[in-house]
C-alpha positions in Angstrom: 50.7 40.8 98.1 49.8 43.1 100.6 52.5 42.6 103.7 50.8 45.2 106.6 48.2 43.8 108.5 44.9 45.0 109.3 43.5 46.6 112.5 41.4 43.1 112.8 44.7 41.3 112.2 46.9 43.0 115.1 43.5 42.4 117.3 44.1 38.7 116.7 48.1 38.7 116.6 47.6 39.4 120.6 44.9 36.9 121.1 47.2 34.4 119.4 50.4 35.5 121.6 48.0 35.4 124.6 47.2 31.8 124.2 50.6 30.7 123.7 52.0 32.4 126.9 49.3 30.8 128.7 49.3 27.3 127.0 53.7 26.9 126.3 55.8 25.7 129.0 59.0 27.1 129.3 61.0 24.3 129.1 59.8 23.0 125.7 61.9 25.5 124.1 65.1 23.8 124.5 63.5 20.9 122.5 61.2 22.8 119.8 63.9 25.4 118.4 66.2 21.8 118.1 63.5 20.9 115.8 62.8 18.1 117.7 59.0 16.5 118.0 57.4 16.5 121.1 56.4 13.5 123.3 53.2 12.4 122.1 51.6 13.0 125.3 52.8 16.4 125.4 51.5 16.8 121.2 48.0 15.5 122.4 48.0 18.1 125.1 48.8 21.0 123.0 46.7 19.8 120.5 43.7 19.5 122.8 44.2 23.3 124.0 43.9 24.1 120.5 40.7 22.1 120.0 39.2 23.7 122.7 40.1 27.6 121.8 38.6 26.4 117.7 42.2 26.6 116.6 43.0 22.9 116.5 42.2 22.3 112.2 43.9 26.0 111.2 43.9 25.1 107.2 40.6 23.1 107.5 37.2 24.8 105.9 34.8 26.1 108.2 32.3 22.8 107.7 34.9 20.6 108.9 35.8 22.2 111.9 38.1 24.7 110.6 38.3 27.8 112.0 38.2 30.1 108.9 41.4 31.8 109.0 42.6 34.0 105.9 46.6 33.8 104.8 47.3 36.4 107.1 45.6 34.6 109.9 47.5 31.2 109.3 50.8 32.9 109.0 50.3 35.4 112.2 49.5 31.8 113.6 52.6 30.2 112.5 54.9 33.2 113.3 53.8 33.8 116.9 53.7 29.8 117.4 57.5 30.2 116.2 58.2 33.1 118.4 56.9 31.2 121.4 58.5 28.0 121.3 55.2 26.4 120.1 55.9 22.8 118.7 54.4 22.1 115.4 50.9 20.4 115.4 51.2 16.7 114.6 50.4 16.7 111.5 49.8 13.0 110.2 45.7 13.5 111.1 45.7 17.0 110.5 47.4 17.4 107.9 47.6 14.4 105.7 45.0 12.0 106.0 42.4 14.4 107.8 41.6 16.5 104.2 42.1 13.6 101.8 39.1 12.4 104.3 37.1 15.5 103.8 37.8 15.5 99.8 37.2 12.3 99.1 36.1 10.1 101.9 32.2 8.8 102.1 30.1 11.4 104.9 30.3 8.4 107.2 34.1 8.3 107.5 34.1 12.6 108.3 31.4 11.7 110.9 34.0 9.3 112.0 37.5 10.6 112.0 36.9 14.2 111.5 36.4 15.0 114.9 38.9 12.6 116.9 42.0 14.3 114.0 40.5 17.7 115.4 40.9 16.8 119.0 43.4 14.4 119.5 41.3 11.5 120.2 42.7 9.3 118.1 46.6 9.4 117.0 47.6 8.9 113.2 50.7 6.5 111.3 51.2 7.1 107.7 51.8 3.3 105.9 53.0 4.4 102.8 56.5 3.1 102.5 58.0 -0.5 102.1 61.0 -2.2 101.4 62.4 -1.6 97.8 59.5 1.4 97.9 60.3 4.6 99.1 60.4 7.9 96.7 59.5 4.9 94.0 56.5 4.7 95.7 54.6 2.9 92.7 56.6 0.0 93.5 54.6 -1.1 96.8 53.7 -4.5 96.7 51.4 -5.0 100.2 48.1 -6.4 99.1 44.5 -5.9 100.1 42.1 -9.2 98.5 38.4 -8.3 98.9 36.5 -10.8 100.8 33.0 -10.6 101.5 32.6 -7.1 103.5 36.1 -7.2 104.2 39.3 -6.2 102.7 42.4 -8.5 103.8 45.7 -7.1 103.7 49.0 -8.6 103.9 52.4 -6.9 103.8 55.2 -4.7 105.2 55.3 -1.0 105.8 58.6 0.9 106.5 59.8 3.9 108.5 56.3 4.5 110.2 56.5 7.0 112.3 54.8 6.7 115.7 53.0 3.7 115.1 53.8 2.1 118.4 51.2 4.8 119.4 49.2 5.0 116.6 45.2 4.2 117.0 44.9 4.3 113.3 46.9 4.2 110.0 46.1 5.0 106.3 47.6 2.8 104.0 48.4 2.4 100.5 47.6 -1.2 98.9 47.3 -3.0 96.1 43.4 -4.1 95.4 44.3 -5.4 91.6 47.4 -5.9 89.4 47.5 -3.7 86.6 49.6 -3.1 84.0 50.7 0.6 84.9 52.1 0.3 88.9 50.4 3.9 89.3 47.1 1.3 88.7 45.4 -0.1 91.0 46.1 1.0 94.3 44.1 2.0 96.8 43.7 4.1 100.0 42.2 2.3 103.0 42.1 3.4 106.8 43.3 0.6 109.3 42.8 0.4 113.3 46.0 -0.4 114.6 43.9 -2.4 117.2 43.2 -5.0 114.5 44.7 -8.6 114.5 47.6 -9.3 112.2 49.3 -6.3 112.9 52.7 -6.5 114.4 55.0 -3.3 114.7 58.7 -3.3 115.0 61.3 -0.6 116.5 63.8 0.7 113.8 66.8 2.4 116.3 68.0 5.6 114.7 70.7 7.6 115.7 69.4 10.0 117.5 68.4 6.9 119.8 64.8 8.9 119.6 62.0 6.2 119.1 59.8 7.7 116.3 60.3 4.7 113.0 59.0 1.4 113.2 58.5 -1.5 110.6 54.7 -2.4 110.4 53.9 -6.3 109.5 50.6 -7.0 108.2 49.4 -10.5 108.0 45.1 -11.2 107.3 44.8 -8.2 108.7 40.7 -7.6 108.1 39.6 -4.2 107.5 35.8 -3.3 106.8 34.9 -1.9 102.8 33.4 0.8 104.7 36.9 2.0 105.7 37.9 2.3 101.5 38.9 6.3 101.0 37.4 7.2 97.9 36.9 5.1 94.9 39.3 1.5 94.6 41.6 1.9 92.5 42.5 5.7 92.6 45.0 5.5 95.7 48.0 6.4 94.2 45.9 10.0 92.9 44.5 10.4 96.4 48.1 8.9 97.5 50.1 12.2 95.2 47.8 14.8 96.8 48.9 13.7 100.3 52.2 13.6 99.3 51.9 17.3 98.0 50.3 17.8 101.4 53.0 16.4 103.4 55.3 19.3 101.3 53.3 22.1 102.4 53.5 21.3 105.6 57.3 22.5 105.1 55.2 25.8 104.7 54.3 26.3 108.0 58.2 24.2 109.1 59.9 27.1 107.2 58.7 29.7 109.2 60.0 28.1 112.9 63.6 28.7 111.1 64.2 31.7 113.1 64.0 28.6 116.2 66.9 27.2 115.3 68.7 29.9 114.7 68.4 32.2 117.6 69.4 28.9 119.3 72.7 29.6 116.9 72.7 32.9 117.8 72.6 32.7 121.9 75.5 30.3 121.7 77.5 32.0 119.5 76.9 34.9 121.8 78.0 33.3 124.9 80.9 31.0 123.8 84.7 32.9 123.4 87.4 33.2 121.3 90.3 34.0 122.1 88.5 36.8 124.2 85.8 37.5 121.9 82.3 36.4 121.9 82.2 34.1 118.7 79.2 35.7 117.3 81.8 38.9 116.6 84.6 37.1 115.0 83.5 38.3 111.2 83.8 34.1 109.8 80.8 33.3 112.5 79.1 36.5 111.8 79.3 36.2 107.7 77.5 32.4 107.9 74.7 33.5 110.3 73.8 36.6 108.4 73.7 34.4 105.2 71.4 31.8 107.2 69.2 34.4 108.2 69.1 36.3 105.0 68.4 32.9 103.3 65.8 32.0 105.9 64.1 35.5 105.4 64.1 34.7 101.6 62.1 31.5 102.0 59.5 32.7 104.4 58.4 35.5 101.5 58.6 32.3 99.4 56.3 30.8 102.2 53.9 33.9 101.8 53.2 33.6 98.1 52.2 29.9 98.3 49.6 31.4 100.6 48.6 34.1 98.4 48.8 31.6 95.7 46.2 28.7 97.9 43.9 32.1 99.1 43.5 32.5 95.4 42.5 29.1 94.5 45.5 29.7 91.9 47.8 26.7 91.1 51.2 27.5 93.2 52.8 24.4 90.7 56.3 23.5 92.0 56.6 25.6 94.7 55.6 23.2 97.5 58.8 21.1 96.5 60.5 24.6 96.3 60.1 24.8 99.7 60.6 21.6 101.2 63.7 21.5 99.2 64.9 24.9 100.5 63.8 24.6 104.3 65.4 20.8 104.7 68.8 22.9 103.5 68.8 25.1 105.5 67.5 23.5 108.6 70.6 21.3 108.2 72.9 24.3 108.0 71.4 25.9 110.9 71.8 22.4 113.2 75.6 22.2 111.9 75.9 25.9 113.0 74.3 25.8 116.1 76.8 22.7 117.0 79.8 24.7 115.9 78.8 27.8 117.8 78.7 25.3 121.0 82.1 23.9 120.5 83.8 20.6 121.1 81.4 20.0 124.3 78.3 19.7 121.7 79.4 16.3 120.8 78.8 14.8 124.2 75.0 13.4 123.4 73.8 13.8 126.7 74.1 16.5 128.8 76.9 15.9 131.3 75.4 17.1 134.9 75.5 20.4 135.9 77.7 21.9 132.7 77.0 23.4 129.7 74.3 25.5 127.9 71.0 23.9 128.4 70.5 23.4 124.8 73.0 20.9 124.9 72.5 18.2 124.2 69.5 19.0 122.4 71.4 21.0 119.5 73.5 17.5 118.7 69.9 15.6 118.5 68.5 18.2 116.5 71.6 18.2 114.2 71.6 14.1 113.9 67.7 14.2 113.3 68.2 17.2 110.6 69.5 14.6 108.4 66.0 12.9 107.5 64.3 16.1 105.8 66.2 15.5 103.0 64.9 12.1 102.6 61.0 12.1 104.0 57.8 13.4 102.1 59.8 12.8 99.2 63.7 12.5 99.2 65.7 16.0 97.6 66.6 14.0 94.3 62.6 13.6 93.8 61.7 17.2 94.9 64.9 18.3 92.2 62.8 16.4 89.5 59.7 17.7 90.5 60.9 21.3 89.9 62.6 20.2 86.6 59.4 18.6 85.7 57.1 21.4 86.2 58.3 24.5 86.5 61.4 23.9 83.4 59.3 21.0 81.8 62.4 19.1 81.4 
């Protein structure tokens, strides 16, 4: 790979920092480098900036809406969003549903949901998991009976995120009973405006509300909104999932967030005298952090060599996923140790302390889920065995 950038890409380095100065408010910084989301009407905001600029599909092809970055375009993206506090785009319509849509989906359900993923018209939930299936995702048991013109689903989704503000959510069902539980499932597209649909808050405990239960009960939703062919869900189903990994791609590289929030604190909080981030323990854990950090964002640039290419990266998604929900959790446990006792009160007590408290805490309590969502550590540990060992 070749690491220096062009003339062409320094030119557009400075357009990129020159929208973000002008389009990132200061004070979501505290909240971004915690790794924490975004309120959804902030998201929409950001993403609607981007939508007007032609930056809001950055992986998309050109005929889609994309704006036809190269590697080095996407990652100058990603950096500078990083360096500027950016949030992360949503990425449930962007990133998930939006290209199995462009892959697979008829040219009537492009001309449909193409353009609201692109900007932020409509809002995406993911209904994928259930009760007794999460990594064993084959195990789902919701149902969706044809009738007439009409599919009619009945069932129960798990940890949905954002589906009390959800206008529409892709779902995985079951349209026959096969022998093989990889068989017969397929991928449909529901409005969350339709009757039969009742949504539930699961509390977490980073008392952020994000995960809800989804009920479906005759919930009618037109053949029209089928993905694909019936039948091949769980194939369309695998490629989001692989998806959902990479978006740990472009996650990986907003490390350096999190830990020159470490960093600052360890800088202004004493020991005995001396700033912590001097004492040679503190020093020693950051420096492996960042090293660590620095080693997975060159892994980061190879899977985009690897997807410029049209080569097959393999395992390497899961290889980052894997590596980034680590470290992420290292970092958030740092961060809190470099703020001292004080980072355990949740909120921030009036007038005192840094102003990233008590936004490190959340960040450190919400850390916890990486290792479990788009496919729990265990699963991304037999992926790698799998493929890349062929254990």
């Amino acid at each position: 790979m070749d690491l220096e950038f062009t003339s062409a890409e320094l030119a557009f380095r400075e357009e990129v920092r020159a929208f973000f100065a002008e389009n990132v408010p200061a004070e979501w910084l505290t909240r971004v480098r915690a790794g924490l989301r975004l309120e959804p009407q902030e998201l929409i905001a950001y993403q609607k900036a981007l939508a007007a600029k032609g930056w809001g599909a950055p992986t998309w092809p050109v005929e889609y809406g994309g704006p036809g970055w190269s590697p080095a375009q996407n990652y100058i993206f990603e950096s500078e969003s990083a360096r500027a506090g950016a949030p992360i785009q949503f990425h449930q319509g962007l990133e998930l549903i939006g290209p199995i849509i462009f892959t697979y989906g008829s040219q009537e359900l492009k001309d449909r949901y193409l353009p609201g993923i692109i900007h932020a018209d409509d809002w995406w939930c993911q209904g994928y998991s259930e009760p007794g299936a999460g990594s064993d995702l084959a195990s789902l048991r919701t149902t969706a009976v044809r009738d007439g013109d009409h599919y009619v689903l009945n069932g129960q989704k798990m940890w949905t995120s954002y589906a009390q503000v959800a206008s529409h959510m892709f779902v995985l069902a079951r349209t026959s009973q096969e022998p093989k539980r990889q068989q017969g499932i397929s991928l449909l597209l529901v409005d969350m405006n339709t009757p039969g649909i009742a949504i539930r808050k699961i509390e977490t405990m980073d008392e952020k509300y994000t995960t809800n239960e989804v009920f479906l009960d005759d919930v009618r939703v037109p053949v029209g909104n089928l993905v694909g062919e019936e039948g091949r869900g769980w194939e369309y189903g695998k490629v989001l999932l692989d998806r959902e990994r990479m978006v740990c791609s472009a996650t990986a590289i907003h490390l350096p967030q999190v830990l020159g929030g470490v960093r600052e604190a360890a800088s202004a909080r004493k020991v005995r005298g001396v700033p912590l981030i001097e004492t040679p323990a503190f020093a020693a854990q950051l420096a492996q952090l960042e090293i660590e950090a620095m080693a997975l964002e060159t892994m980061v640039l190879r899977l985009l060599a690897d997807l410029a290419s049209g080569a097959d990266s393999g395992p390497r998604g899961s290889m980052v996923k894997l590596r980034w929900s680590d470290l992420y959790q290292r970092g958030t446990a740092l961060w809190i140790e470099a703020l001292g006792p004080e980072a355990a009160h949740f909120r921030a007590l009036e007038g005192q302390g840094p102003v990233d408290m008590p936004y490190a805490m959340q960040g450190a309590l919400y850390s916890r889920v990486t290792s479990i969502y788009g496919g729990s550590s265990e699963i991304q540990h037999n992926i790698i065995a799998r493929r890349a060992l062929g254990l």
